[in-house]
KEKE-3310 file (N, C-alpha, C; in steps of 0.2 Angstrom, whole numbers, plus 5000, padded with zeros to 4 digits):
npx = (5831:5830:5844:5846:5837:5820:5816:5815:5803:5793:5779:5769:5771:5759:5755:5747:5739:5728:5728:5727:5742:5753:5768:5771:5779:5794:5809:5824:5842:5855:5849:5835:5823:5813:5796:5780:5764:5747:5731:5718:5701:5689:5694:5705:5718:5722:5723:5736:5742:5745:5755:5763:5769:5778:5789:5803:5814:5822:5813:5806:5791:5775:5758:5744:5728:5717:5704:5695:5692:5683:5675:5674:5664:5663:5664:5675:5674:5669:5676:5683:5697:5707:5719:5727:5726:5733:5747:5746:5747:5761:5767:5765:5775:5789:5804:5802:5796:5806:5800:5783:5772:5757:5740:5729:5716:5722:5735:5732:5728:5742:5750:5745:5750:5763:5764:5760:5770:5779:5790:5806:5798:5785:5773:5760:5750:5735:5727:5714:5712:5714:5718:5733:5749:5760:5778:5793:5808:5808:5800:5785:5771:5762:5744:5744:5741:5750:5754:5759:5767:5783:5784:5796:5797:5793:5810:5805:5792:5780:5768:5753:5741:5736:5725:5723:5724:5731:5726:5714:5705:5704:5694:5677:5660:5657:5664:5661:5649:5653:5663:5653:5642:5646:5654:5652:5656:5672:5674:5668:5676:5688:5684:5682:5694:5700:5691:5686:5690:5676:5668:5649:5645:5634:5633:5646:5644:5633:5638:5649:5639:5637:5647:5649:5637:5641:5652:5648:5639:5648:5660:5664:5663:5675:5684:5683:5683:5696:5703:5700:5706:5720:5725:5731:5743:5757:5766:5780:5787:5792:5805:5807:5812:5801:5787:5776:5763:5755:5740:5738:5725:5717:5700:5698:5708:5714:5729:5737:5733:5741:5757:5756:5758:5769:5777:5779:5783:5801:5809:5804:5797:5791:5779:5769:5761:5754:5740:5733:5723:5715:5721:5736:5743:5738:5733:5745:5756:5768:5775:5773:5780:5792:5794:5793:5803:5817:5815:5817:5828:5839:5839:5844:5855:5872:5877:5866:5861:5850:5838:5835:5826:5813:5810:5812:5811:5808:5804:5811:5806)
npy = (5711:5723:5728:5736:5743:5747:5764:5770:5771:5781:5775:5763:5761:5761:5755:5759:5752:5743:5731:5735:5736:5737:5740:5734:5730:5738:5731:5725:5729:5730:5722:5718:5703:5701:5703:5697:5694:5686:5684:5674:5666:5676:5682:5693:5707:5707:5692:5689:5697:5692:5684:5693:5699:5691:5687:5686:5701:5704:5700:5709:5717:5716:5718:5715:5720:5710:5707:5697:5699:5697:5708:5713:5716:5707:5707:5704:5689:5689:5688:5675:5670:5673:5673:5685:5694:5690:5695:5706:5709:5705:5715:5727:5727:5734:5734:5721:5706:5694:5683:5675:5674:5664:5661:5647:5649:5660:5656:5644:5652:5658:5648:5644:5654:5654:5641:5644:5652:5645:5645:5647:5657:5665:5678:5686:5700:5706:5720:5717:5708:5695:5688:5678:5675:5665:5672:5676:5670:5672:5684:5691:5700:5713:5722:5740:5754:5768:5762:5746:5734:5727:5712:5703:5687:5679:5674:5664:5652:5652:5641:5641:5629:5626:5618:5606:5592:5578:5570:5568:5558:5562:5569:5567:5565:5566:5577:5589:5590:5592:5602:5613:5613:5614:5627:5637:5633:5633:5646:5651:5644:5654:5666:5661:5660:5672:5680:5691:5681:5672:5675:5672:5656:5657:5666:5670:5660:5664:5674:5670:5665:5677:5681:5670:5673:5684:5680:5675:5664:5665:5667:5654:5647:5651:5648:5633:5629:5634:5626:5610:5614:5610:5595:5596:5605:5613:5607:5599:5606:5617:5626:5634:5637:5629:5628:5618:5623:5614:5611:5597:5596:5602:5603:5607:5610:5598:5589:5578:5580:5590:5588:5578:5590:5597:5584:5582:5594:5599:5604:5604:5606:5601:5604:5602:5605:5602:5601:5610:5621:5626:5637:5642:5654:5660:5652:5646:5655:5656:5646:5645:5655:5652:5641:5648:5658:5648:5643:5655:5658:5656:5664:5677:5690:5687:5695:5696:5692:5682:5679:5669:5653:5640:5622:5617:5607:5605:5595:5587:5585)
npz = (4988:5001:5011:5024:5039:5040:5043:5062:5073:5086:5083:5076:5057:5044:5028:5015:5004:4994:5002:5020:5029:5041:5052:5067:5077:5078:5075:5085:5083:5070:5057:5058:5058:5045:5050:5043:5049:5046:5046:5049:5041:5048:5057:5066:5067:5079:5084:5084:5096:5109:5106:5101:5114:5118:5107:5099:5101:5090:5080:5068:5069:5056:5053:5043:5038:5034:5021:5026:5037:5054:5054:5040:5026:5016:5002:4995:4994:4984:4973:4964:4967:4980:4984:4977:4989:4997:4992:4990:5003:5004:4998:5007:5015:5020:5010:5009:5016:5025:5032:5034:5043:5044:5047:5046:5036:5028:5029:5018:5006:5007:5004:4992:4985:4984:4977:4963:4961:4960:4971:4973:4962:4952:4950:4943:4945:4937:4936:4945:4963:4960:4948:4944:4936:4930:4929:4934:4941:4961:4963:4965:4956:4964:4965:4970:4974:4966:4959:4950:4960:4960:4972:4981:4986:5002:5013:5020:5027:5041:5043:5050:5057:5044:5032:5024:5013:5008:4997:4982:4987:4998:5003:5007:5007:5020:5025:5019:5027:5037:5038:5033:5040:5052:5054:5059:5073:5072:5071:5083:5091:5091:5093:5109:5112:5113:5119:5133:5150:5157:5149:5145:5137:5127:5124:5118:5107:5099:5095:5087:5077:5073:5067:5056:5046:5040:5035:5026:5013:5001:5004:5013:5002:4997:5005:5005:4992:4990:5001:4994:4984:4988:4988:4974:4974:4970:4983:4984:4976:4981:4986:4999:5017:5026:5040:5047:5060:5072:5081:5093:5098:5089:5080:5067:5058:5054:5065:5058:5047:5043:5046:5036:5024:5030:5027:5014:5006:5002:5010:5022:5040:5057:5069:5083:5094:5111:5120:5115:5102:5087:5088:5089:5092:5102:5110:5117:5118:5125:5120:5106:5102:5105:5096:5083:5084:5084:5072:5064:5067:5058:5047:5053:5056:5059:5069:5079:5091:5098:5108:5124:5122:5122:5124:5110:5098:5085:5070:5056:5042)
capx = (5828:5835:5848:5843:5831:5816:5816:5812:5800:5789:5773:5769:5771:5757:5756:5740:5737:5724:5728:5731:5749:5759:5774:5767:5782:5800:5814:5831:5849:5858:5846:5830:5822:5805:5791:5774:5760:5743:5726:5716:5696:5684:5697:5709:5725:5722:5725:5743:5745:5748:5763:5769:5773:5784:5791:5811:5814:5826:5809:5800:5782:5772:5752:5738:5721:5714:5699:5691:5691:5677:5670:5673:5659:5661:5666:5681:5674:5663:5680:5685:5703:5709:5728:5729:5727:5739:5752:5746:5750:5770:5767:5763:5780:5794:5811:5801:5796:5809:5796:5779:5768:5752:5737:5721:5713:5728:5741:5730:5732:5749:5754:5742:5753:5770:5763:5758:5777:5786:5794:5805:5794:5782:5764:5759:5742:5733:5718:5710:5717:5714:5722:5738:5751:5766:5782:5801:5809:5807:5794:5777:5770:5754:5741:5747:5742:5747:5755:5761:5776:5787:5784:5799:5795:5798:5813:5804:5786:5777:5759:5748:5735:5734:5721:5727:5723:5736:5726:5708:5701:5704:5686:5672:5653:5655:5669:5659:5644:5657:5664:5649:5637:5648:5658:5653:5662:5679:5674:5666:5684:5693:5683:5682:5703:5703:5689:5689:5687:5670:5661:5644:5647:5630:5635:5649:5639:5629:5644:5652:5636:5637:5651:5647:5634:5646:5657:5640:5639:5654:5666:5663:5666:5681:5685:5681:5686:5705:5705:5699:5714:5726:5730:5735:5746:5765:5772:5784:5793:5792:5811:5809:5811:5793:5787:5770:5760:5746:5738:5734:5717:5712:5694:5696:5711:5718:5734:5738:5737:5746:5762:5757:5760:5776:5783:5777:5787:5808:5813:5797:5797:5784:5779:5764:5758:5750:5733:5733:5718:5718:5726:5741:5747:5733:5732:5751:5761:5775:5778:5772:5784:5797:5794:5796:5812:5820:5813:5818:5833:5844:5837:5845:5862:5877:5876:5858:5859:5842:5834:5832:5821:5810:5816:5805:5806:5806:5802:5814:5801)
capy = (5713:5728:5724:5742:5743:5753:5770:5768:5778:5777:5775:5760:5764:5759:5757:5761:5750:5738:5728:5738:5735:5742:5738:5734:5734:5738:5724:5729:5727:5732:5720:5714:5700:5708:5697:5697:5689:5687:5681:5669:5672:5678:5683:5700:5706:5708:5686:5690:5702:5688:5683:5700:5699:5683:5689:5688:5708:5704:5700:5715:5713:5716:5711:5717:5719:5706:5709:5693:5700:5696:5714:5712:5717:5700:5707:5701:5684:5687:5686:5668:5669:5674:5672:5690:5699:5688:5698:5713:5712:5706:5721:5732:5726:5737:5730:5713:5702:5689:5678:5675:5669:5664:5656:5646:5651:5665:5648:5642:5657:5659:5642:5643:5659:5651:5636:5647:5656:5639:5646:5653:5658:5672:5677:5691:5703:5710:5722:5714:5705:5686:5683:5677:5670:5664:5677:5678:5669:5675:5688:5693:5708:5715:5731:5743:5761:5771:5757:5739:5737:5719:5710:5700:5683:5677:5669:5655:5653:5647:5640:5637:5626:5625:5615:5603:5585:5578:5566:5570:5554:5561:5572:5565:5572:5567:5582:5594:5589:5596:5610:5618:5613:5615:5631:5641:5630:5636:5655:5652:5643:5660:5669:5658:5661:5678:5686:5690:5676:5672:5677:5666:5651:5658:5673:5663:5656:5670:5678:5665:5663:5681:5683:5667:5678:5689:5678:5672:5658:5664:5668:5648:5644:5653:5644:5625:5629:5634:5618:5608:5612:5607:5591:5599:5611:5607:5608:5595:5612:5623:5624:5640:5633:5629:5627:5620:5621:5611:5609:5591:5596:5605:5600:5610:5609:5589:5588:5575:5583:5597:5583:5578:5594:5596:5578:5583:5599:5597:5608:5605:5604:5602:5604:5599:5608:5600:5605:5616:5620:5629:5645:5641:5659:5662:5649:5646:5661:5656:5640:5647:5661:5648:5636:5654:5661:5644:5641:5658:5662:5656:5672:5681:5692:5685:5701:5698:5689:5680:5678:5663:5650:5634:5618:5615:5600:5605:5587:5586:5579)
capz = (4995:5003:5018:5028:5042:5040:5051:5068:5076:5091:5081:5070:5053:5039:5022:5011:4998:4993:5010:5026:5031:5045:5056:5074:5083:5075:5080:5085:5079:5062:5054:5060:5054:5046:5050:5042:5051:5043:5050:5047:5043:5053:5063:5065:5069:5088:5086:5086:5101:5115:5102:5102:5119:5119:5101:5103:5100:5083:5075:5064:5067:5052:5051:5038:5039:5027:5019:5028:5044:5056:5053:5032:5024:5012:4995:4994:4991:4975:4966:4961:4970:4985:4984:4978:4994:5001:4986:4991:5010:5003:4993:5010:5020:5017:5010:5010:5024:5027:5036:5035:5048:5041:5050:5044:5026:5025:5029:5013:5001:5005:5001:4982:4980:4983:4975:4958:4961:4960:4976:4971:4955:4951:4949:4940:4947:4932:4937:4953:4966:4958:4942:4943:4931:4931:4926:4933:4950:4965:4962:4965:4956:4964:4962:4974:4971:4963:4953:4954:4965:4962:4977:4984:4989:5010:5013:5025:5030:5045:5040:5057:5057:5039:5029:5020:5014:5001:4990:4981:4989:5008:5002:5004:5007:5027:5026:5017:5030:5044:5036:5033:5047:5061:5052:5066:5080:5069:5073:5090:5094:5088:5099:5114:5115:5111:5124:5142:5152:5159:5141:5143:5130:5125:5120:5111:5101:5096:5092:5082:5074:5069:5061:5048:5043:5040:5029:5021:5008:4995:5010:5015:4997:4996:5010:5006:4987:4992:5004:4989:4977:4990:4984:4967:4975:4971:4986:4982:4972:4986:4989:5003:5023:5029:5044:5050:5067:5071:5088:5095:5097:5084:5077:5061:5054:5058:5064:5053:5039:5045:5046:5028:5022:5030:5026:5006:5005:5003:5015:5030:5045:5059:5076:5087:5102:5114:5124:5108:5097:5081:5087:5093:5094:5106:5117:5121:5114:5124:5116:5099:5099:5104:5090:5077:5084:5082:5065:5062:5069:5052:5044:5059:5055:5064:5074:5082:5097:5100:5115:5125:5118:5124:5120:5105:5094:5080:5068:5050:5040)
cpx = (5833:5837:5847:5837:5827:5816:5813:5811:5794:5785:5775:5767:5765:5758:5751:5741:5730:5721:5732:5735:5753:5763:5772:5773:5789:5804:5820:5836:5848:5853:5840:5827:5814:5800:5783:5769:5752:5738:5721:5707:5691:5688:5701:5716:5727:5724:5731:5746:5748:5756:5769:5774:5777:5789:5797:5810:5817:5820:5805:5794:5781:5765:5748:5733:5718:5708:5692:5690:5684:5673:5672:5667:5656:5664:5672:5681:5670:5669:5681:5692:5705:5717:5731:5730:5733:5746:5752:5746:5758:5771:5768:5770:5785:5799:5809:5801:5799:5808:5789:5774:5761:5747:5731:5722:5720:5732:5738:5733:5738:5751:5752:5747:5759:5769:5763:5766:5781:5789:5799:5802:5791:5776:5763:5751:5741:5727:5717:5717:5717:5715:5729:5741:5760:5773:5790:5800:5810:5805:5788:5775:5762:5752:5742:5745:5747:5747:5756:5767:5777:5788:5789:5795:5798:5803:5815:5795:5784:5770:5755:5745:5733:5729:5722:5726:5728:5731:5716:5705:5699:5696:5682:5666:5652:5662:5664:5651:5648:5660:5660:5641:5640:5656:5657:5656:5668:5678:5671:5674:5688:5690:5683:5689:5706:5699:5690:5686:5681:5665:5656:5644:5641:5629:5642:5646:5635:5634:5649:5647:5634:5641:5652:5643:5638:5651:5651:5643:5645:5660:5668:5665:5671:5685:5687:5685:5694:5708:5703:5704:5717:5728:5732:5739:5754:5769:5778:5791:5795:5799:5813:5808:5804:5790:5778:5769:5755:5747:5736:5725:5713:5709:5692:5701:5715:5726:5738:5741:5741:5754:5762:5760:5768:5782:5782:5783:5798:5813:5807:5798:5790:5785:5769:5763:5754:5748:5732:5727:5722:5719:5730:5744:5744:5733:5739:5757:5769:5780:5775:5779:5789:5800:5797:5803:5815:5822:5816:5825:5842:5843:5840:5852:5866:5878:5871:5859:5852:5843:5833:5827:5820:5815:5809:5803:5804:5808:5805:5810:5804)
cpy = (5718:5725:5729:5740:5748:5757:5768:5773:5776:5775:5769:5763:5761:5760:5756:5760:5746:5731:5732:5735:5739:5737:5738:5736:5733:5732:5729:5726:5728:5730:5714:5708:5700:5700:5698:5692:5692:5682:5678:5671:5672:5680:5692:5700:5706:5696:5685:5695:5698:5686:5688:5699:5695:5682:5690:5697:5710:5703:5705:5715:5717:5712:5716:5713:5715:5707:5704:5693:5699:5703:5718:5713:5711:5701:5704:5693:5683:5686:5679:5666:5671:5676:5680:5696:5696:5693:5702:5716:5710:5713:5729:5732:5732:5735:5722:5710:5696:5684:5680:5672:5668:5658:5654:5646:5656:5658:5645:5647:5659:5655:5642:5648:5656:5648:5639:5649:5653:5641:5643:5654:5665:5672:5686:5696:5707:5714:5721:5709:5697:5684:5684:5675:5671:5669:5678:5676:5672:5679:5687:5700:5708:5723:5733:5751:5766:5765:5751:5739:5729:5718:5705:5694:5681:5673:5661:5659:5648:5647:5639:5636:5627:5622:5614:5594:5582:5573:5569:5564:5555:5567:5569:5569:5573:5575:5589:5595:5594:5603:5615:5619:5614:5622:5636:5641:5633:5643:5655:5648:5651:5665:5669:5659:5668:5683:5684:5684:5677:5674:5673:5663:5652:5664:5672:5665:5660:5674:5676:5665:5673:5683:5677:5671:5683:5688:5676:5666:5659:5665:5659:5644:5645:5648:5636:5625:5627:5628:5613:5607:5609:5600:5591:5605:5608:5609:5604:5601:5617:5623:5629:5635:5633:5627:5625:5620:5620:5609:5602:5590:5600:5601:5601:5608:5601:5589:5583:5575:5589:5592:5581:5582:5596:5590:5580:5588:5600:5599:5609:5603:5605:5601:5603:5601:5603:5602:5610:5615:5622:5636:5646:5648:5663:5658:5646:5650:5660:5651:5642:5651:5657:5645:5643:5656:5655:5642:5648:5661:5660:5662:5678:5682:5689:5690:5702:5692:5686:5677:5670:5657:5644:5630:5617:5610:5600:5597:5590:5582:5577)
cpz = (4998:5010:5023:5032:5041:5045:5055:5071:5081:5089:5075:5063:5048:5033:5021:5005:4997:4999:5015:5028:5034:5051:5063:5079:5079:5080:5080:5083:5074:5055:5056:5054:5053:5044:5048:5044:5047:5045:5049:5044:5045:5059:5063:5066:5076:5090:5086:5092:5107:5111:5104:5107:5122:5113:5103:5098:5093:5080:5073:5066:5062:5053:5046:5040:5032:5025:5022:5036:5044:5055:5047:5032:5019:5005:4992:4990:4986:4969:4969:4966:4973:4987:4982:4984:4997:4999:4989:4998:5009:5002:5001:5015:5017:5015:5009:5015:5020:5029:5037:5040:5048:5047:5047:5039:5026:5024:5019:5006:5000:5002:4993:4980:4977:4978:4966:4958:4958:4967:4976:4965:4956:4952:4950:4939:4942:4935:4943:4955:4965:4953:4941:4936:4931:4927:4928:4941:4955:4967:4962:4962:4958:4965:4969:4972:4974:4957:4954:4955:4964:4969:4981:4988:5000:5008:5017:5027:5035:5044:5048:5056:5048:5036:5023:5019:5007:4994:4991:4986:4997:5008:5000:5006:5015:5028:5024:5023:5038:5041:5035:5037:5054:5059:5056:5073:5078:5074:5079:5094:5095:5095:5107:5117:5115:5116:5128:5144:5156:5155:5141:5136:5126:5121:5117:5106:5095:5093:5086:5077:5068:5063:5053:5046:5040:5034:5026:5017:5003:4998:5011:5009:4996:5000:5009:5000:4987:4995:4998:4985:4981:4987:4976:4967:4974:4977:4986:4977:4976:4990:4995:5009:5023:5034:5047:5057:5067:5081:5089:5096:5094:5078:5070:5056:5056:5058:5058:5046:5036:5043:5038:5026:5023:5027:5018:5004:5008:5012:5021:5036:5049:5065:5079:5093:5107:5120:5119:5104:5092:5083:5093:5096:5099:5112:5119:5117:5115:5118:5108:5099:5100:5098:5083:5080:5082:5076:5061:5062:5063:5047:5048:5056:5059:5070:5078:5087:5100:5108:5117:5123:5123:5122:5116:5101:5089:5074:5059:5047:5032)
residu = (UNK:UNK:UNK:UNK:UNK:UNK:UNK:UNK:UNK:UNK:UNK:UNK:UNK:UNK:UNK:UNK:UNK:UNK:UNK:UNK:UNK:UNK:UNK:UNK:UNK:UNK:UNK:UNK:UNK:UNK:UNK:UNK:UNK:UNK:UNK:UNK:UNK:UNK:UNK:UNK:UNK:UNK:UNK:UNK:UNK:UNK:UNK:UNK:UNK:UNK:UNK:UNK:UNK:UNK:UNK:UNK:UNK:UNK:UNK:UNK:UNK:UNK:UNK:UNK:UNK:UNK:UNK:UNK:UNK:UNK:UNK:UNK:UNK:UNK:UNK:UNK:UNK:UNK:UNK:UNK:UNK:UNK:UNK:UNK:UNK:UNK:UNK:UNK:UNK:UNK:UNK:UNK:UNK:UNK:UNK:UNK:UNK:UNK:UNK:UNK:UNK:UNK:UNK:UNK:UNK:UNK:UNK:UNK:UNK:UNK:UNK:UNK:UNK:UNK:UNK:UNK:UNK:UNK:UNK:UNK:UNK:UNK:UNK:UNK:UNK:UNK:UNK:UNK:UNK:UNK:UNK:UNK:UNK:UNK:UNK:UNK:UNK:UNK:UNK:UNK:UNK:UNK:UNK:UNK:UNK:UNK:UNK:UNK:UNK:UNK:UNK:UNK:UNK:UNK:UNK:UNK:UNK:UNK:UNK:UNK:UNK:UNK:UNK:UNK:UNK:UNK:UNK:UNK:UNK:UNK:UNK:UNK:UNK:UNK:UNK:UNK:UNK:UNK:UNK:UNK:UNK:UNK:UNK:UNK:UNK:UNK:UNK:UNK:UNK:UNK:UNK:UNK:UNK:UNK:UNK:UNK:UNK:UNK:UNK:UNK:UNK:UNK:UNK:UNK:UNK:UNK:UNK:UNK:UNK:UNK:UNK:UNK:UNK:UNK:UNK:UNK:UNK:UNK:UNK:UNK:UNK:UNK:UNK:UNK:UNK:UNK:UNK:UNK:UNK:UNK:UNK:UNK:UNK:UNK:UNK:UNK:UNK:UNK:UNK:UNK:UNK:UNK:UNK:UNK:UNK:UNK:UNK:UNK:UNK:UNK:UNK:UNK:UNK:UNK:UNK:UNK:UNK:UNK:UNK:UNK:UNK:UNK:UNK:UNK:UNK:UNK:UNK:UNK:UNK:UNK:UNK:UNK:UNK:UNK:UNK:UNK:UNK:UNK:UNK:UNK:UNK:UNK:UNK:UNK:UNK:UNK:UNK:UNK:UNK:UNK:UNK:UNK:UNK:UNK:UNK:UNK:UNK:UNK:UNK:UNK:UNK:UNK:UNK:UNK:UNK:UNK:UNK:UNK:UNK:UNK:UNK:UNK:UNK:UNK:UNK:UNK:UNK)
# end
């Protein structure tokens, strides 16, 4: 992983590959810490700009346009795996992102990729972006045109609101009755924190209700499938720091097994919002961006002065 900052220039800079990826807002001093953020779906990259603004200034921003944006066309999910886009936005950071900060279904994909890595491990993109296989530590290779570019693994992730339940028995049909009957509340949440205030809850709803149409039935399966594997995911190998965030009142993804997840993983920690849904980086930026400088500030050169911080809380699990 290269120890140079990438040029600093007014403008953010993109990369153009198979996931649109660009540098939102450069960090300062000798060596920032380059942070990749990635969003969840049916949602964008506009669900991380309250962050921005409470982002200690030593962090890189980096996000990618996922292919499951709310205004996706849906293709994405006719292929079988999903984990490759996640590859292919490592693939888009320059010198490698240092830290990822994944929310939702991305939180998911990133964890299968690790998961498939060994973290540190591998996983190796042939063709498209969903067939993996395992190949040499601390690597990812994914398709990038013009070629495939070895992709440098994070060296810590924060998962938000994940979805995650650790043993097959925690599914049963009253789960799949809520997942997929009330899979428009998730996405009428997203927008309920993201638009102006005063949006009639009706026009919500209608808006919520558009964009499931929009992920349609194979989006939903991508979706439900990826939660699904988790309890045959090894996190129990996953030796990178790990960080989750869960909201106390989040109806989608359960705190609970947000904690699971952490206390599973060697090196997890965990944190809990409260008054908090499922988008923590939207509905209290400051204590989110708190909880991440904290969690992130051992990836921070000895010559980077971090910013003030909350008192946060963070739970040794």
């Amino acid at each position: 992983m290269s120890t140079s900052a990438p040029p600093r220039t007014g403008r953010p800079s993109v990369r153009r590959s198979g996931v649109p990826v660009r540098c939102r807002r450069p960090g300062v001093g000798a060596r920032p810490v380059r942070t990749l953020l990635l969003h969840g779906l049916g949602s964008s990259r506009a669900i991380w700009d309250r962050f921005e603004s409470w982002a200690p200034e030593w962090l890189e921003l980096w996000d990618a346009e996922l292919p499951w944006t709310s205004v996706g066309d849906g293709g994405w999910s006719h292929q079988p795996d999903a984990t490759g886009w996640a590859a292919q936005a490592l693939a888009g950071v320059d010198g490698g992102a240092d830290l990822v900060v994944a929310h939702s279904f991305a939180a998911n994909t990133l964890l299968e990729l690790l998961g498939r890595a060994g973290a540190p491990g591998a996983a190796e993109w042939t063709g498209t972006a969903g067939e993996p296989e395992a190949v040499r530590p601390a690597m990812v290779m994914a398709p990038a045109a013009p070629a495939r570019l070895p992709v440098p693994l994070p060296r810590a992730v924060v998962l938000v609101s994940p979805f995650y339940r650790p043993a097959v028995a925690d599914f049963d049909w009253a789960a799949i009755d809520f997942y997929l009957n009330d899979f428009h509340r998730i996405l009428e949440e997203g927008i309920r924190v993201s638009a102006p205030a005063g949006l009639p809850a009706e026009v919500r709803a209608a808006m919520g209700e558009r964009v499931r149409e929009r992920i349609g039935p194979y989006g939903w399966m991508r979706f439900f499938d990826a939660y699904l594997r988790t309890p045959f995911l090894p996190v129990a190998d996953l030796a990178l720091p790990l960080l989750v965030i869960s909201g106390d009142g989040d109806f989608a993804a359960r705190p609970g097994d947000g904690r699971a997840l952490a206390d599973a993983a060697p090196n997890g920690r965990y944190a809990l919002l409260a008054d908090c849904g499922h988008f923590a980086m939207a509905e209290h930026p400051d204590r989110f961006a708190a909880l991440v400088a904290d969690f992130a500030h051992p990836l921070s050169p000895p010559d980077a002065i971090p910013d003030p911080i909350l008192d946060t809380h963070l739970e040794r699990t």
